[in-house]
C-alpha positions in Angstrom: -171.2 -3.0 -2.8 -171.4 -5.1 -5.9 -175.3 -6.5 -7.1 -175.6 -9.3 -8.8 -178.8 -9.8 -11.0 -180.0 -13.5 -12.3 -182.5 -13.6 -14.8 -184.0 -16.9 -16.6 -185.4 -17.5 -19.7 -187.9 -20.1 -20.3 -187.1 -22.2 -22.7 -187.2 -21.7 -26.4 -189.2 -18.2 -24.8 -187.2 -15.9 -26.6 -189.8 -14.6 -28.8 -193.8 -14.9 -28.6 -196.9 -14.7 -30.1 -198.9 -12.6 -27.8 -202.0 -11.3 -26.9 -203.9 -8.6 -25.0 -207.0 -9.7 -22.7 -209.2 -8.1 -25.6 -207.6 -11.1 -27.6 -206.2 -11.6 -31.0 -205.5 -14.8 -33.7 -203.1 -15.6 -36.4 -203.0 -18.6 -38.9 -200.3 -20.2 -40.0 -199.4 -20.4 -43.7 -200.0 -24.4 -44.8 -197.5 -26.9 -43.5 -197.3 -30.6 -44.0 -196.5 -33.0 -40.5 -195.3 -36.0 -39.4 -196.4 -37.5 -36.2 -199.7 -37.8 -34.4 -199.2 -35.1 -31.7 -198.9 -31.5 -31.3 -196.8 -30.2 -28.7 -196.9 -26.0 -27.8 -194.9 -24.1 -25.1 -197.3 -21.6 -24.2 -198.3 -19.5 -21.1 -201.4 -17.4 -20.4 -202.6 -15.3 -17.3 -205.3 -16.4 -14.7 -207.9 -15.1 -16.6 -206.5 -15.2 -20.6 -206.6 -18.3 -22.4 -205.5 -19.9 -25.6 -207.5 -22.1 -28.1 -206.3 -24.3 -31.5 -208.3 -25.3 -34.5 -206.5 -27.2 -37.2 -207.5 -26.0 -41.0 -207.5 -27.4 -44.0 -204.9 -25.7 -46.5 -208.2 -23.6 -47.8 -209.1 -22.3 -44.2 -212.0 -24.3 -43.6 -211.9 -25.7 -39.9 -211.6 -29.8 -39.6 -214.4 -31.7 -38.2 -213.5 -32.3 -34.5 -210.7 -30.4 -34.6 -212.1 -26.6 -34.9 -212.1 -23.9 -32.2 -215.8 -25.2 -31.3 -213.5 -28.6 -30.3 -211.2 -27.1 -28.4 -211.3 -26.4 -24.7 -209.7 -23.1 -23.2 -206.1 -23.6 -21.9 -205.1 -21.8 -19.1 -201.8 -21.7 -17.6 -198.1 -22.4 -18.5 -196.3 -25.2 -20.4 -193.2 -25.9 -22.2 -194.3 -29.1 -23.7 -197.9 -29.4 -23.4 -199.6 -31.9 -25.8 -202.9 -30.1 -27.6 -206.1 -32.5 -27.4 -209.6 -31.9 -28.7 -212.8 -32.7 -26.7 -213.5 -34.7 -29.9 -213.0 -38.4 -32.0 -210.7 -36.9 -34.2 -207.5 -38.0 -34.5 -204.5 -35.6 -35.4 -202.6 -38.3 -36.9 -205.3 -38.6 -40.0 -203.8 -35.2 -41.5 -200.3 -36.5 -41.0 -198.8 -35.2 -44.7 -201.5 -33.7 -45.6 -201.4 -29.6 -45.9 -203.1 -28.0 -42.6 -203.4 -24.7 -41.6 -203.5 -23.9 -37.4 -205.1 -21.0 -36.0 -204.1 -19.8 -32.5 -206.3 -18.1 -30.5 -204.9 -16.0 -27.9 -206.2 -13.6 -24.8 -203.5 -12.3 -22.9 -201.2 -15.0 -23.3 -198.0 -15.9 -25.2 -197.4 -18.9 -27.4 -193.3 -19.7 -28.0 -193.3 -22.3 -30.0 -195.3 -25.6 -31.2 -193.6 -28.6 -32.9 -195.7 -31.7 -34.3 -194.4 -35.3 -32.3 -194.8 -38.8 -32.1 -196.4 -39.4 -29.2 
């Protein structure tokens, strides 16, 4: 007989930052933005998790906008739009050089992209 196989990719999920359940970070090199929204496609297992801080171009966390800020995302998005358990506003560092730092444990960040929202 012939077999037919289907597979799918999720979108823009060709390539991944990922972690183990023991965890692990990167930082991004400094980038200016427009917009006042960060968007992430992202994906985690029921018991990993994924946290954002947004960094000045030095390094130093932002006030309200650090990991301490941040609650744990758990689940799967394409388009999910990042907020902070703070006053903070994104939108204040528009063109302005940031630094984010993406904290994974087991789980897979695609992409991210900055938006008006």
């Amino acid at each position: 007989g012939v077999t037919f196989n289907r597979y799918s990719i999720r979108k823009d999920g060709f390539v991944s930052a990922s972690s183990p359940m023991a965890g692990g970070s990167f930082v991004t090199k400094p980038l200016v933005f427009t917009g006042n929204a960060l968007l992430i496609n992202y994906e985690t297992s029921a018991n990993g998790s994924l946290r954002i801080e947004l960094q000045d171009a030095d390094g130093s966390p932002l006030p309200g906008l650090s990991l301490d800020d941040f609650p744990s995302l758990l689940g799967n998005s394409v388009a999910y739009t990042v907020n902070w358990n703070s006053e903070a506003k994104l939108a204040d560092y528009a063109g302005k050089p940031v630094r984010l730092r993406f904290v994974l444990k087991d789980a897979d960040l695609y992409a991210f992209r900055f938006s008006e929202n």
